[in-house]
C-alpha positions, -999 to +999 in steps of 0.1 A: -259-465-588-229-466-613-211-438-632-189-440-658-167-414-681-160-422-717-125-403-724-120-387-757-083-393-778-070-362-760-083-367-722-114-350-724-147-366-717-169-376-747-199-385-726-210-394-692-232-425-679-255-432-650-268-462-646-294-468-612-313-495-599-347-496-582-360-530-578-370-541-612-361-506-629-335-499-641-327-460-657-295-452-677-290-415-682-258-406-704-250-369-714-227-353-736-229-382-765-222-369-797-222-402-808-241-436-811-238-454-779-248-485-760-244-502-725-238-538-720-259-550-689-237-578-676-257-611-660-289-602-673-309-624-694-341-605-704-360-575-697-403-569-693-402-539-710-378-510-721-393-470-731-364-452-751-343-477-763-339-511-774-326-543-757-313-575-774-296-604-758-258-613-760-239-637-745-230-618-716-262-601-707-280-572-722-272-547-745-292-515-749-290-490-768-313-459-769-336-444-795-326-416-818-309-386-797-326-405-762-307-391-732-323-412-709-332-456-714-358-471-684-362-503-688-381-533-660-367-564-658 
């Protein structure tokens, strides 16, 4: 499990993000966005199948992003 804050221009937190692993699953949770977001899933080069979101390939792994107003991504790689 990771965490990570995303500070706003005055200190505050704009939004949260939970990302956890279970053996092929993978669930990202973020709350408090306000905003369009999207996490970049470092080393990985494809997914089976993601419910909430979208995935597309970079050149440094993965980035999702979810659907409109999604809290929550799960995605099996």
């Amino acid at each position: 499990t990771a965490t990570a804050s995303v500070p706003t221009i005055d200190g505050g937190v704009a939004m949260a993000v939970t990302v956890r692993r279970e053996g092929k699953r993978i669930m990202i949770e973020a709350s408090g966005a306000t905003k369009p977001w999207s996490v970049l899933l470092r080393g990985l080069d494809g997914v089976g199948s993601v419910e909430g979101g979208a995935a597309a390939a970079e050149l440094l792994g993965m980035r999702v992003a979810p659907e409109d107003r999604a809290t929550v991504v799960r995605l099996v790689v």
